[in-house]
C-alpha positions, -999 to +999 in steps of 0.1 A: -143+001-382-138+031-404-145+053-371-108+041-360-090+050-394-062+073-384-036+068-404+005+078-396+023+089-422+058+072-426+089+089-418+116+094-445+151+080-435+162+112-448+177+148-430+153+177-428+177+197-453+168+175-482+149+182-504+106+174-509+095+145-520+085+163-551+117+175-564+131+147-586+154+122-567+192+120-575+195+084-582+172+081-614+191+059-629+176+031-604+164-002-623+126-012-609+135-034-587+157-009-566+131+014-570+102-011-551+132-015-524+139+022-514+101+025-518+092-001-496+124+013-472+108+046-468+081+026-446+103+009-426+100+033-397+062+040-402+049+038-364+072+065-354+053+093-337+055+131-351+071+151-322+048+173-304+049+207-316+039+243-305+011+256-308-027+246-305-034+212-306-056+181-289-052+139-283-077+117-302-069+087-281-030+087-280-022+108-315-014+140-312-037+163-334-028+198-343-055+222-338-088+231-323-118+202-316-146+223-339-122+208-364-124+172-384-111+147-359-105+113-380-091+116-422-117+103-432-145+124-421-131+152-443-130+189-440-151+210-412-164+239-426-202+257-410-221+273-432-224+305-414-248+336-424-220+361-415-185+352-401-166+372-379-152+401-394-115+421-387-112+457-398-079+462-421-075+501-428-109+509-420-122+475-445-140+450-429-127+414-441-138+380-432-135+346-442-153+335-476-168+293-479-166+301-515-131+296-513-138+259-505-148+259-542-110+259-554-088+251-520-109+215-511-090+210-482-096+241-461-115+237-428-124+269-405-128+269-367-156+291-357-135+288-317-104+305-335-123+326-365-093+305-383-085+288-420-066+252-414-052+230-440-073+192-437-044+176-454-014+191-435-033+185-402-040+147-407-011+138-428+011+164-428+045+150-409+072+173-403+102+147-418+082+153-450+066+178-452+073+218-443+035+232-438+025+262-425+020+265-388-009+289-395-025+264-415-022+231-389-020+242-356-022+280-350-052+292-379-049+311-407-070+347-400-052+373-425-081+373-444-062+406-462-040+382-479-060+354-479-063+348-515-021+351-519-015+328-490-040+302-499-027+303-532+006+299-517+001+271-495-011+249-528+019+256-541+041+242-513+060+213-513+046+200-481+007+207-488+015+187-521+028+154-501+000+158-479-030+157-506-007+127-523-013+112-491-048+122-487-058+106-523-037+070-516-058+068-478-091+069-498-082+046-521-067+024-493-100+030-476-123+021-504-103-013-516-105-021-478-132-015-468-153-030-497-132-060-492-120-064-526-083-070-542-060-040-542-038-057-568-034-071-604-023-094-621+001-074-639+011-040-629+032-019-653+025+006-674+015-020-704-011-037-682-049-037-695-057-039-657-029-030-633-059-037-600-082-015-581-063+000-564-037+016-594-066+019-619-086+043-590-059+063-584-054+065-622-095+080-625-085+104-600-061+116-617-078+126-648-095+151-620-070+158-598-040+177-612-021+171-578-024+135-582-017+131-618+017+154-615+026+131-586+020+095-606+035+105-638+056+135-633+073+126-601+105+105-593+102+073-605+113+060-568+090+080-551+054+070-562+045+051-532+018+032-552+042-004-554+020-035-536+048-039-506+037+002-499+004-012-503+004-037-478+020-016-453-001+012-458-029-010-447-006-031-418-003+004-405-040+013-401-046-022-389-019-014-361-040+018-351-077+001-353-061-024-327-045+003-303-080+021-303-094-012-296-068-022-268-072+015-252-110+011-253-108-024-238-086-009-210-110+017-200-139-008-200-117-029-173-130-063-179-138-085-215-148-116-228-132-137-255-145-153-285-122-179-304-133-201-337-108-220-362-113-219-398-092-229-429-081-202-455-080-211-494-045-228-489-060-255-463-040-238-433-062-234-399-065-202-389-073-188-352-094-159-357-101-138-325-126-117-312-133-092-282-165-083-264-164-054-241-186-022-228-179+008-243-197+041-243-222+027-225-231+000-251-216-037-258-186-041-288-178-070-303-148-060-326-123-088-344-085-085-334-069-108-359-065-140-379-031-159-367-021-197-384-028-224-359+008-239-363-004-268-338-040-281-334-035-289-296-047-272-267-017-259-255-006-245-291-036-227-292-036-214-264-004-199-268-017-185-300-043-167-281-022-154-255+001-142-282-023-128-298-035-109-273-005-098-261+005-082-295-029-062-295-020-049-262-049-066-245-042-082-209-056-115-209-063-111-169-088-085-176-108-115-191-140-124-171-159-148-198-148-176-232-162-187-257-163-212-278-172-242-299-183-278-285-150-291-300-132-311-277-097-291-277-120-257-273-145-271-245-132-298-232-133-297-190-103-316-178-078-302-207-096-282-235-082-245-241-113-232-216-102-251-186-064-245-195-072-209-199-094-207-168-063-219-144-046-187-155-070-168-153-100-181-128-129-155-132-134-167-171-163-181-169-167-207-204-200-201-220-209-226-251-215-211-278-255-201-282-255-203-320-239-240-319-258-248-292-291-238-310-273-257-341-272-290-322-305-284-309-321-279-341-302-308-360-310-336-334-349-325-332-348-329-373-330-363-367-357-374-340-386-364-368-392-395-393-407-371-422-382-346-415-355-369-414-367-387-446-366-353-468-331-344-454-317-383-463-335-371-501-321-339-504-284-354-496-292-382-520-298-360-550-267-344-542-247-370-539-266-384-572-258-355-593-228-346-585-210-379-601-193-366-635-212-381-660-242-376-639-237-340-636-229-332-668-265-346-677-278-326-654-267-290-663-273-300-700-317-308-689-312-278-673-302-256-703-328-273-725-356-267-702-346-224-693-321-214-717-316-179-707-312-188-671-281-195-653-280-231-640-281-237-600-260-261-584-275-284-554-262-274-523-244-302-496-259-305-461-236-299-430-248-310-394-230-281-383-243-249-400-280-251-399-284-224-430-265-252-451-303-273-448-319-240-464-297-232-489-299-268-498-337-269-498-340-239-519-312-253-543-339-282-550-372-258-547-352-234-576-339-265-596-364-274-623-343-303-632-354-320-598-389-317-599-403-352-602-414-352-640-382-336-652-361-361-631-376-388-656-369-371-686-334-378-685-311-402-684-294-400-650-330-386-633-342-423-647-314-441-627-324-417-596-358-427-594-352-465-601-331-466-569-350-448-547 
């Protein structure tokens, strides 16, 4: 997924005579709240596309991307700069000059194009927006070469106003990335300045600011309404890049001509069903299966699914009569021939073929050979038994304290429930049991509630 991270910078409500982002705003008297509002307002119009401008530039899919393609093409593949024996040089008053790597060791974000024999700014070019920012030209689309002056102007070009917002927005995109991409919370409990732990995602960007001056002048010398670090910003900041993985997805899906769909429900930690929806499709000359989205199954009936799915596909730009294969579970409303979601989708769209699921299908396969083996059959009925057994209250309690008096030091292992449906549920269960001294048949009459087990069984 991180191949498809391209992020768009939001554009400020504002007119191009006011002033940076980093100059302090007039109304500094806000309270908090109307801080997180005009924040949270300043992403309102975030899918707005820069304008084209002059100048050298190329597409990477439909975003417009200032300057040449030896350059970095996504943010998060960082700067591009070859390691060259001898770089081209330019005579200045009889003085050959060139371009120097070792200025990468103070300006982190400078990339060189060996097609141009030009400096370009990494920052400016992925997140620089011209409603916030006022970069250089030579350093985004044309190329820095007056290597002369190279030292002044790179010097200069930190010190701008618009380089600043960009490397502000350069630092928040990795820290979006990491949180997201790791899959742990971007937020705390408490938040404010007082917090022990204000969340990953404010306690990263505080570590890099004890490194990065940038950074640390932006979160604690900056306008108070202008941090862009409050959760709503958060959350749109990662809406956003969601938006763009799904437009790469629905452009790739519409070169490849034809897909196949893959549907499953779930529930999420509040009991709600979910609908969460996957793509298959050719790509590059090799098969993707890529996740679109998770939408609330308001309905559990065909038709309400359906629509779901259709909805759903629809948002992520994806034509649903491109679709030449389904799939799904053996669930009734999924499968079912006469008026399950497959047979209702099929009269739409008559080239998608329904295939049942192969790893249910092996599932089923697997569970009704067990049930049709008397020994195997037998040790699964005893493995649900000792669950059910020991997971009584008074039971249980029993059973973790045997547990702890026989291996101290060792964290106590819960027995595991068996499900007809998810095969791994058996093995996690067996090895629950195998790992669980407790259950081994001379503990399980050392105690109380392993007595009453063995007496009824």
């Amino acid at each position: 997924m991180e191949r498809y991270l391209l992020p768009k910078i939001p554009k400020k409500r504002l007119q191009d005579d006011d002033p940076p982002t980093d100059t302090p705003a007039v109304n500094e008297d806000l309270d908090s709240g109307d801080r997180d509002c005009e924040s949270a307002a300043l992403l309102g119009e975030a899918s707005a596309e820069p304008q084209p401008q002059e100048g050298t530039s190329h597409t990477h899919g439909e975003k417009l991307l200032p300057g040449p393609k030896d350059l970095s093409q996504l943010p998060d593949s960082g700067p591009t700069c070859p390691d060259l024996k001898r770089y081209p040089a330019t005579e200045y008053s009889g003085q050959s000059r060139s371009f120097n790597k070792n200025w990468r060791d103070h300006h982190s974000w400078l990339e060189y194009s060996t097609t141009l024999d030009a400096a370009f700014c990494f920052a400016c070019r992925h997140f620089g927006h011209v409603h916030l920012s006022k970069c250089e030209k030579s350093f985004t689309h044309d190329g820095f070469r007056n290597w002369k002056k190279a030292t002044s102007s790179l010097k200069s070009h930190d010190n701008s106003a618009g380089h600043k917002f960009s490397m502000q927005a350069w630092a928040e995109f990795k820290m979006q990335k990491t949180t997201a991409c790791q899959n742990v919370a971007q937020r705390g409990h408490k938040e404010d300045t007082d917090s022990g732990n204000k969340g990953n995602f404010l306690e990263l960007l505080d570590l890099i600011s004890r490194y990065d001056d940038i950074v640390k002048k932006k979160l604690s010398g900056g306008p108070g309404n202008a941090k862009y670090t409050h959760h709503d910003i958060q959350n749109e900041l990662l809406a956003i890049i969601a938006s763009i993985i799904r437009e790469d997805i629905s452009n790739e899906v519409l070169r490849a001509e034809h897909f196949a769909l893959m549907v499953d429900e779930t529930k999420d930690i509040s009991k709600q069903e979910q609908l969460f929806i996957v793509v298959r499709y050719l790509h590059k000359q090799s098969l993707h299966e890529v996740f679109l989205d998770f939408t609330a199954a308001e309905g559990l009936d065909a038709d309400s699914l359906l629509n779901k799915i259709l909805e759903t596909l629809a948002k992520c730009g994806i034509d649903h009569n491109a679709c030449i294969g389904q799939c799904y579970d053996g669930a009734t409303v999924m499968s079912g021939h006469i008026s399950g979601i497959q047979e209702r989708f099929r009269r739409k769209v008559p080239q998608a073929v329904y295939v049942h699921c192969y790893a249910h299908r092996l599932n089923l396969v697997l569970v009704d050979c067990v049930h049709n083996i008397q020994a195997a059959a037998e040790f699964f009925v005893a493995i649900q038994s000792l669950y059910k057994f020991f997971s009584t209250s008074v039971v249980h309690e029993e059973f973790i304290k045997v547990q702890k008096e026989l291996n101290p030091t060792r964290q106590h292992i819960e027995l595991k429930q068996l499900s007809d449906t998810r095969w791994t549920s058996q093995h996690a269960a067996c090895l629950a049991v195998k790992r669980n001294p407790t259950c081994h048949s001379d503990n399980l009459e050392t105690s109380h509630g392993g007595r009453q087990w063995t007496q009824s069984h």
